[in-house]
Every structure is written in C-alpha cells, then in structure tokens.
N, C-alpha and C positions, 0 to 999 in steps of 0.2 A: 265280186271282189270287195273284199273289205276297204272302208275308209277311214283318218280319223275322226272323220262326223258320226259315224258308228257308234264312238264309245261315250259312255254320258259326259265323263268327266270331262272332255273338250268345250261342252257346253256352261260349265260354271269356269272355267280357265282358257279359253279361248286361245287357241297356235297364235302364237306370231308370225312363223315359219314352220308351216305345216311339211317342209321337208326333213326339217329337226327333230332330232329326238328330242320327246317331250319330258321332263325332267319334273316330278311331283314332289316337292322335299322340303324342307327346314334346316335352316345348319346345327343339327346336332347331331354327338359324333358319329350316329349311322348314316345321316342326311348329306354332310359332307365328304364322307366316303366319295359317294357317285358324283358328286362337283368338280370334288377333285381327279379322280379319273377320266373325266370327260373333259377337263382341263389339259392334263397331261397326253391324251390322246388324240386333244382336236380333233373329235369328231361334231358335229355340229350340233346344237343344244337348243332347247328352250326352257328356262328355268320357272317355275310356278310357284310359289309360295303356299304352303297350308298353313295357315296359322292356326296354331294351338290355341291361341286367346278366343278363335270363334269359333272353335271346334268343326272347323274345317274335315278335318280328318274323319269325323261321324258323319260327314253330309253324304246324301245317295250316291250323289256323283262320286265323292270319292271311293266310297265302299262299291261302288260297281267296280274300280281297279284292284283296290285291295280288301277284302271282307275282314280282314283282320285289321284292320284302321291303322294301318303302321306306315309312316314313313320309311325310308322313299320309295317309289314307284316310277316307270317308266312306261312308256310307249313308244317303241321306233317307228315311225311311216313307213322305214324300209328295212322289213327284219325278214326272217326266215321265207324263201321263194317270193321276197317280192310282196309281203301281203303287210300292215301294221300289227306289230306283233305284241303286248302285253306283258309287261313282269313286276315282281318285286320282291321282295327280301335282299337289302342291300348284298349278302354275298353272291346271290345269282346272279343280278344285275352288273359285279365286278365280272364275274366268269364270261357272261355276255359279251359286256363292252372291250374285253381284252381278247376275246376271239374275233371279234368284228373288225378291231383294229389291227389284230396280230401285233399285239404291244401288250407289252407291261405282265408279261409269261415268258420264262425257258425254255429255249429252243429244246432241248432235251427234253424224253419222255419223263426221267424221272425226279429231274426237279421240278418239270412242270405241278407232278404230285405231292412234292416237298409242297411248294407253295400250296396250294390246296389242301395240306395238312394244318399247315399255320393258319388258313384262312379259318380253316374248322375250327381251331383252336380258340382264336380270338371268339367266333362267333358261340359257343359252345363254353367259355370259359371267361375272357375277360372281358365283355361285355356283361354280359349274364349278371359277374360278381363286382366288377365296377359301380354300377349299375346301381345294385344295391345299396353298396358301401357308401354311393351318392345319397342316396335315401335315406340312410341310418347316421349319417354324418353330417351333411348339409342340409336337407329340407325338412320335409315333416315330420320323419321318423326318428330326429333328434329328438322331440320331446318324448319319446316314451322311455319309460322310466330302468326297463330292462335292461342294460347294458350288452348281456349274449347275443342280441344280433348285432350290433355293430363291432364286438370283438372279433366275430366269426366272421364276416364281411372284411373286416381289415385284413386279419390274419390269410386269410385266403387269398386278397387282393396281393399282399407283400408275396407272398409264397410265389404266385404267376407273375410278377415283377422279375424275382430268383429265378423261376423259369427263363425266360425272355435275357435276361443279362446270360445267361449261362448258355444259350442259342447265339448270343451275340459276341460271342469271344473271338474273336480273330477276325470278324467276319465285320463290312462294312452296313449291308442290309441282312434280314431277316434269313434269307435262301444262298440266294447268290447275286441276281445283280434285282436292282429296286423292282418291284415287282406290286400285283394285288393287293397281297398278306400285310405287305407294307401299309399299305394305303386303308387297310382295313383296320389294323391293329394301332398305327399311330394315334390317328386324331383320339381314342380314348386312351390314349399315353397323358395325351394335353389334357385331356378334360378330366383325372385324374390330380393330374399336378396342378391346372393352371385353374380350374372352375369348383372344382368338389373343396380343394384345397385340403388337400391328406394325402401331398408327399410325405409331411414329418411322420402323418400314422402307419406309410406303411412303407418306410426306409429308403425312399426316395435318394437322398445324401448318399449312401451306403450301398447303393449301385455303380458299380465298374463302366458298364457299358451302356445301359439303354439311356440316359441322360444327354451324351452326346449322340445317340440316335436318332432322338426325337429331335433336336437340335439340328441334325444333317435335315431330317424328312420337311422340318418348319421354313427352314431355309432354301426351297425351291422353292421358284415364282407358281407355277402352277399350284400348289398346294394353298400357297398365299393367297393367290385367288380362289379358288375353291371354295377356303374357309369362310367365305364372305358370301357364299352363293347359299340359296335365294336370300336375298335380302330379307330381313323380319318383319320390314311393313313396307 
C-alpha cells in the first residue's frame, strides 16, 4: 500500500498532517482556486508553498507531482479505495474535491454539466486570454513595440467579459446556486481588474452584471481566506 512517504515531493515539503490533504500552490489565480475550495468545504488541508522566486516548481520533487511544472497540485492520504492518491490541473482537482465533499455541485444531473461547462470555459478561454492580456499589458510584453497582440488580447478578454454579464442576467451565481465554475472563474475576474489593472481596456464600468458578482464571490469569508493561502514566504 501506498504512503505519502512514497511520493518525492513530501520529502522537500514535509506533511504537517499527513492525514491532510496536501495542498502544492501559490496564490495565483489558478493556486487560489484549490484554497479557496478546500476553505469552503472544510476539508482538512496542508498548504505548501512553491515559490516561484526559487523555482520551486522545476525542482525533481516537484515535477515528480506534476511534469508540467504548473501549480497547484494535490495529494489526498485518503483518496480513491483508501490508497494517497495524486492530481493536478487546478480544474480536476475542483471536480475532485467537490465529489469528495459532495459540496459545491448541483444536485441535478444536468446542471451538474452546466457547471462543468462554465468550468471548461474559464479553463479553455478566460484564463488562457487573461493570461495573456496580463503579459502584453502589465509585464514584459508591454515593451514590445507591436501593438496586435495586446489589442487582440484585450478585445478578446472584453468579448468573454460580454459573455459572462450575459450568463449572468438574472441569475445570482454562474449556474445556479455557488458552485466550482465560480470558484474557478472569479479569482481571475479579480486578477483582471484588481492586479493586471485593464478594467478600463476592457470595459470593465460597462458591465451590468459581473462587477457585482465578483463583489458577492469577494465577500465570503472562505474566499478571503483562500486568497491568502499559501502564504508567499
């Protein structure tokens, strides 16, 4: 039977509570995803820090969890029959930890798929072009001198912005009541408006609905905390 002495990465991040799910992450908005969920679900956690400034994420240990050096990553002590079981790509790991807890998914067959459609969405569209728009506006990719990627990057970003307000019409969360898709698609709502800072480029003001969305989603203590997990140093 498997242990989590088994897996490397235990050996450079050591369990505090090796009955916890072990929590591999950095708060950014894929990283706080799974903090925040495992907040709002209480299920028990150990939160590790990768830090990007030492390139954590490239060490063996952690590419034994994930080869694709991506935050975040997980390992349950107590996952499928009993054995510690391995994941990551922040969307699996939401689909996981809301079957485990039977929380934070619709009872119904078919808005459970709704939600899983929005999850795909965010993961597949407004990360992806966030993302970018982060890069061609904020960071490095401001200086280059071409202007076409960061108008296509905005223009896109606004467009799934229009999406998202127009999903949100009537409606208080994303589906039906708070759910994954939520918890997936917010925190880069925030990191759009509150860190890239291109609300104004991409009509931010001029959205009906998702402004007081992200406002409701900010405004639960779980999330609050979340946002804070793992600590940066």
């Amino acid at each position: 039977m498997l242990s989590l002495s088994d897996f490397p990465i235990t050996r450079k991040w050591p369990p505090r509570n090796p009955d916890a799910i072990q929590l591999y992450s950095f708060p950014t908005p894929n990283g706080v995803k799974i903090s925040i969920a495992l907040e709002e679900t209480g299920l028990p956690y150990d939160a590790h820090t990768v830090n990007f400034s030492k390139n954590d994420q490239l060490s063996p240990e952690f590419l034994s969890l994930n080869p694709n050096n991506k935050i975040p990553a997980i390992i349950d002590p107590n996952g499928p029959n009993g054995q510690p079981f391995a994941l990551f790509e922040s969307g699996a790991i939401l689909m996981y930890l809301a079957a485990k807890a039977n929380l934070l998914l619709p009872p119904d067959a078919s808005e459970r798929y709704q939600v899983f459609q929005w999850l795909m969405f965010q993961a597949s569209n407004i990360g992806p072009m966030f993302g970018q728009l982060g890069y061609f506006h904020t960071f490095a990719g401001k200086e280059i001198a071409d202007r076409r990627p960061v108008e296509r990057y905005t223009a896109e970003s606004a467009r799934l912005l229009k999406v998202l307000d127009t999903q949100l019409e009537g409606r208080t969360w994303i589906v039906s009541n708070y759910s994954i898709a939520d918890i997936a698609i917010c925190p880069w709502l925030r990191t759009l408006r509150d860190f890239y800072k291109a609300g104004d480029l991409t009509g931010w003001d001029k959205l009906k609905n998702v402004p007081a969305y992200l406002d409701r989603f900010l405004a639960r203590p779980a999330v609050q905390r979340g946002l804070l997990i793992p600590p940066t140093a």
